[in-house]
GULO-399772 format. One record per residue (C-alpha): residue number from 1; residue in one letter; x, y, z. Coordinates in Angstrom, 1 decimal. Layout:
BEGIN
(NUM a (X Y Z))
...
! end
This chain:
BEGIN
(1 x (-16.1 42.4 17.4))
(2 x (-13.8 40.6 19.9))
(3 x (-17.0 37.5 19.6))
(4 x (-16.1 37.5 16.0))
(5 x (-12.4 37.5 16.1))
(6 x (-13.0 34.8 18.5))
(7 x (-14.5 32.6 16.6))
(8 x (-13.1 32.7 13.2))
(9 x (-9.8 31.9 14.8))
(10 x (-11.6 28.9 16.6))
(11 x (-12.9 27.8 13.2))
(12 x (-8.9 28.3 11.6))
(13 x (-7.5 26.2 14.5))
(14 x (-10.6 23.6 13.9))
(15 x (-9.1 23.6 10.2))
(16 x (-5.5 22.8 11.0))
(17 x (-6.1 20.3 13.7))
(18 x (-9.0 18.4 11.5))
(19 x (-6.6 18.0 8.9))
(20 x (-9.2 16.6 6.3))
(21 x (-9.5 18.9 3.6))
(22 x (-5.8 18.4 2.8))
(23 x (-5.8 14.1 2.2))
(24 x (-7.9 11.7 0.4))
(25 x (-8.3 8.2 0.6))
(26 x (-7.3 6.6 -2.6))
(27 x (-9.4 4.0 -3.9))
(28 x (-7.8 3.5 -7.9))
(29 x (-4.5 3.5 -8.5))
(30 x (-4.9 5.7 -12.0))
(31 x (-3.0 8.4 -12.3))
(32 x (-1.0 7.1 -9.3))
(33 x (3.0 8.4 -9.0))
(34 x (3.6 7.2 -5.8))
(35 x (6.1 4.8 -4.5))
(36 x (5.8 1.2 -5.8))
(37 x (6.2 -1.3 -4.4))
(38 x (9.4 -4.4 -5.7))
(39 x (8.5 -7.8 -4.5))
(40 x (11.1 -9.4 -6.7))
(41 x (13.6 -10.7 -4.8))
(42 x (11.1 -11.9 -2.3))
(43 x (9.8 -14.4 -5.7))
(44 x (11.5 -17.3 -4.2))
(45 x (8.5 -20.0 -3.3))
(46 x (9.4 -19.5 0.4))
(47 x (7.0 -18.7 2.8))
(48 x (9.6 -16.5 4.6))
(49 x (9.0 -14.9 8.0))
(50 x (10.1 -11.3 9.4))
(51 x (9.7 -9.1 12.1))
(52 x (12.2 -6.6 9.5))
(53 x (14.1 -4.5 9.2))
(54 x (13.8 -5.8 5.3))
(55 x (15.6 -3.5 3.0))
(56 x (12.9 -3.7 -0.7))
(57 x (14.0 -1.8 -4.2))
(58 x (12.9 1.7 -4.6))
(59 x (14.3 2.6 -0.7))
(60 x (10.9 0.9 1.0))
(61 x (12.1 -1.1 4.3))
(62 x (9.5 -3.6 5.2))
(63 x (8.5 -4.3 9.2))
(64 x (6.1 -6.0 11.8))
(65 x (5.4 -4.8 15.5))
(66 x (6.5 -6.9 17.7))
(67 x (4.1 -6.3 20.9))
(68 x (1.3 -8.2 19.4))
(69 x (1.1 -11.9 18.4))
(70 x (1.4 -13.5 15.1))
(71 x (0.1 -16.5 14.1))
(72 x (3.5 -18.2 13.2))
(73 x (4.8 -16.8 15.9))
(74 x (7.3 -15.4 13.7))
(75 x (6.4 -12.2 12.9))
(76 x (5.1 -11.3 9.2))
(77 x (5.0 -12.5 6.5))
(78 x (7.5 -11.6 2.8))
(79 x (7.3 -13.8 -0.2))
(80 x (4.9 -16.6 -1.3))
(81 x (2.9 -19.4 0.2))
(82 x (-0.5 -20.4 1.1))
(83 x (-2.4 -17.4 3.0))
(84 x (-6.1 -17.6 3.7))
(85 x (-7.9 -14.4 4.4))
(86 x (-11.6 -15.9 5.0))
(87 x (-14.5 -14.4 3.0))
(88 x (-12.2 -12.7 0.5))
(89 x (-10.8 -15.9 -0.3))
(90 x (-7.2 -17.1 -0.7))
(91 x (-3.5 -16.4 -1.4))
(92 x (-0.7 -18.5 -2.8))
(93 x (0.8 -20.0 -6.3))
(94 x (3.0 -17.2 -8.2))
(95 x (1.1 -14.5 -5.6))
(96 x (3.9 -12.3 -3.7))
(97 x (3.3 -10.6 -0.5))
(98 x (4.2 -8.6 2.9))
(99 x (1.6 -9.5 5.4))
(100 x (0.9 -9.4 9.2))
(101 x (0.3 -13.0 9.9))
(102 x (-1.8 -11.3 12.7))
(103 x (-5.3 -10.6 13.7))
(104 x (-4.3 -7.5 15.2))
(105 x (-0.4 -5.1 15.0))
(106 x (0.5 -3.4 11.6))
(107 x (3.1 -3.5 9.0))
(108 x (4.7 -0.6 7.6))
(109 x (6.7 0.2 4.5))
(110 x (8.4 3.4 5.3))
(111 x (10.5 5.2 3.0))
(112 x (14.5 6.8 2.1))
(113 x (12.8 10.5 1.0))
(114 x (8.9 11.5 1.9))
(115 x (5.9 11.7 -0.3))
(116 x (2.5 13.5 -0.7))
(117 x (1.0 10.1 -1.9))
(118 x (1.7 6.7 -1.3))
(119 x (-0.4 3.4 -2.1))
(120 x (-0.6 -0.4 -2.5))
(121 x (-2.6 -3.2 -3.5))
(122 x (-4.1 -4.7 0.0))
(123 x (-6.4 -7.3 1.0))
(124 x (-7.3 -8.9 4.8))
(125 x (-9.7 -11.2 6.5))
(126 x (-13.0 -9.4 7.1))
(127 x (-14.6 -9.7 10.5))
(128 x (-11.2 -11.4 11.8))
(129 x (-9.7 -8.7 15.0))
(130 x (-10.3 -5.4 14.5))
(131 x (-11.2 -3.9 11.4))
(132 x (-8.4 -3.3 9.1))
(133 x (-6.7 0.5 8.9))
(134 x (-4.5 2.4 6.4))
(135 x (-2.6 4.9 8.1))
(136 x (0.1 7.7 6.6))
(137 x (2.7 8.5 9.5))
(138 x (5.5 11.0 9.6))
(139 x (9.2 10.5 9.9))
(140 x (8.5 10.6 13.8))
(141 x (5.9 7.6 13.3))
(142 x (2.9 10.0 13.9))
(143 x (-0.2 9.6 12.0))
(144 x (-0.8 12.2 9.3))
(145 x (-4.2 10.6 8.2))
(146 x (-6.0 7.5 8.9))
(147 x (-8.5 5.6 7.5))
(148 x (-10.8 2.5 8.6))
(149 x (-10.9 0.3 5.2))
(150 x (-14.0 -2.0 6.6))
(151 x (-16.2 1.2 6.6))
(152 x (-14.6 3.8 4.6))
(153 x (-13.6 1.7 1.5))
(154 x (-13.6 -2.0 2.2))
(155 x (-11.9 -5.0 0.3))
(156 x (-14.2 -6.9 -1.4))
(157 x (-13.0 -10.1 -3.2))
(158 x (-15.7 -13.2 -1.8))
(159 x (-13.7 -16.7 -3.1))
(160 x (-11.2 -14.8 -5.2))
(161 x (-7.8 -15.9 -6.0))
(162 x (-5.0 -14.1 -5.3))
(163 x (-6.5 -10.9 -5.8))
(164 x (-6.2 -7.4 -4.3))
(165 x (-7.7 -3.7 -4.6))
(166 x (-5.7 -0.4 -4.8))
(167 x (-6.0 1.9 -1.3))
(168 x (-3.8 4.7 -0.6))
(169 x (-3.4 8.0 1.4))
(170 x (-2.9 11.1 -0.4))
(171 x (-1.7 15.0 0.8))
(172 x (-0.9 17.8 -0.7))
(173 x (2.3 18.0 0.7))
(174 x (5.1 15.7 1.2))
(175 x (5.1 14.7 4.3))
(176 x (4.5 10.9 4.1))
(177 x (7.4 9.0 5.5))
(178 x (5.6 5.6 6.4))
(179 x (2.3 3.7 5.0))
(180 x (1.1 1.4 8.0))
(181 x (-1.1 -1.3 7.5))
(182 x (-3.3 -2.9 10.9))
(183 x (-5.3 -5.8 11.5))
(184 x (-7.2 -8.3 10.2))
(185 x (-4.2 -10.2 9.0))
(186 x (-4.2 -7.9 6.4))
(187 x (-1.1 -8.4 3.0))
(188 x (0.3 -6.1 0.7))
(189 x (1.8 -6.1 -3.1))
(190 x (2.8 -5.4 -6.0))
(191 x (0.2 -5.4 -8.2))
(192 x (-3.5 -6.8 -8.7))
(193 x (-2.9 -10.3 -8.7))
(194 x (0.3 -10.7 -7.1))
(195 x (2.6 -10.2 -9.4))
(196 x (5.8 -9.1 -7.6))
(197 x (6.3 -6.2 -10.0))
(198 x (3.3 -4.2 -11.3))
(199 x (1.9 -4.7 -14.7))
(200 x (2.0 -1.7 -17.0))
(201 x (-1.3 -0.2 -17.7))
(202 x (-2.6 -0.7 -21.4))
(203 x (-1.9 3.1 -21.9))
(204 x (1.7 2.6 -21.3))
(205 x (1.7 -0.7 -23.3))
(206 x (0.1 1.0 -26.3))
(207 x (2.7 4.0 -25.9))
(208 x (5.8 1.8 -25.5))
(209 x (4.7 -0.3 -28.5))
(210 x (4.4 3.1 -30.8))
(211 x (7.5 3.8 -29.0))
(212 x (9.4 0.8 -30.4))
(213 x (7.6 1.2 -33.9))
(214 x (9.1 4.6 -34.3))
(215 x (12.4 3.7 -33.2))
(216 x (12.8 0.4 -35.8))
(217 x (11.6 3.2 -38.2))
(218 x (13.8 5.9 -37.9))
(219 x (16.3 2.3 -38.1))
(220 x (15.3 1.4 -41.3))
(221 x (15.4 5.2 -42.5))
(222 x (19.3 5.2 -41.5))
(223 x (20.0 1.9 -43.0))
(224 x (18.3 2.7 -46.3))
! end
């Protein structure tokens, strides 16, 4: 009896401390209610250089580490500008982006209020420092959940253009305070392509449109 009491509360401390069943590893942003990220005021043409505090829309403040080296030399990277990232390709033109500028360090966006589930659009140079990781953190900088995006999801985008892939970390409570970024001079944005503010899905096109339509008829019922 005291065997079996034994273990089952070996196997309930194994639960809490694993911490698995409780997060995922978002690969799609659909359905996604998370915090998004505003790149506007960064849409400038400069190819601007931080180490942060940066103070972004929606209550994100951007950083860089500062105990590993950059390439620049001056910290990461917030706005627009020419960016290569090796095999998957190239960054620059309208693109707007927070990136490391850094083979190895991280980047975090960490937030006014905490949340169960937080993503962004991501890309890095693969094979260049150590592989690139997604990481949620606590209000104390602890890591809730991490993930290595080279083996567990990786960024795939050979010659592309500006383009980047959804990943995200999501709990089932709200206990996310910071999203941190690492390695492989991997960038951050808005949106798929770069845009500094997301693009609404066709979903929410079609049912602003219909929203519109009703509203100019309901107009026209008044005026007539």
């Amino acid at each position: 009896m005291l065997k079996q009491v034994a273990s089952v509360a070996a196997l309930l401390t194994a639960l809490t401390l694993s911490g698995t069943a409780s997060a995922a590893l978002l690969t799609s942003d659909v359905g996604y209610t998370g915090p998004t990220l505003d790149l506007t005021a960064q849409q400038n043409g400069n190819y601007n250089f931080t180490f942060g505090p940066v103070g972004l829309p929606g209550g994100i403040t951007f950083t860089r580490d500062t105990t590993t080296a950059s390439n620049s030399g001056q910290g990461g990277v917030l706005g627009q500008g020419g960016y290569g990232l090796a095999g998957n390709g190239s960054f620059g033109g309208d693109a707007v982006y927070a990136g490391l500028d850094g083979a190895e360090g991280w980047i975090r966006f960490a937030l006014s209020a905490p949340v169960s589930v937080f993503g962004l659009y991501v890309n890095y140079a693969p094979g260049v420092g150590p592989d690139p990781i997604i990481a949620a953190l606590d209000q104390f900088g602890n890591v809730l959940e991490q993930y290595n995006l080279a083996t567990d999801a990786p960024v795939s985008t050979p010659g592309g253009f500006n383009e980047f892939q959804f990943r995200g970390i999501s709990l089932t409570a709200a206990n996310i305070w910071t999203l941190q970024l690492s390695n492989s001079y991997i960038i951050a944005a808005a949106s798929a392509n770069g845009d500094p503010t997301p693009v609404p899905e066709p979903e929410t096109l079609v049912m602003l449109a219909a929203g519109l339509f009703g509203l100019g008829f309901a107009r026209r019922r008044r005026i007539h």
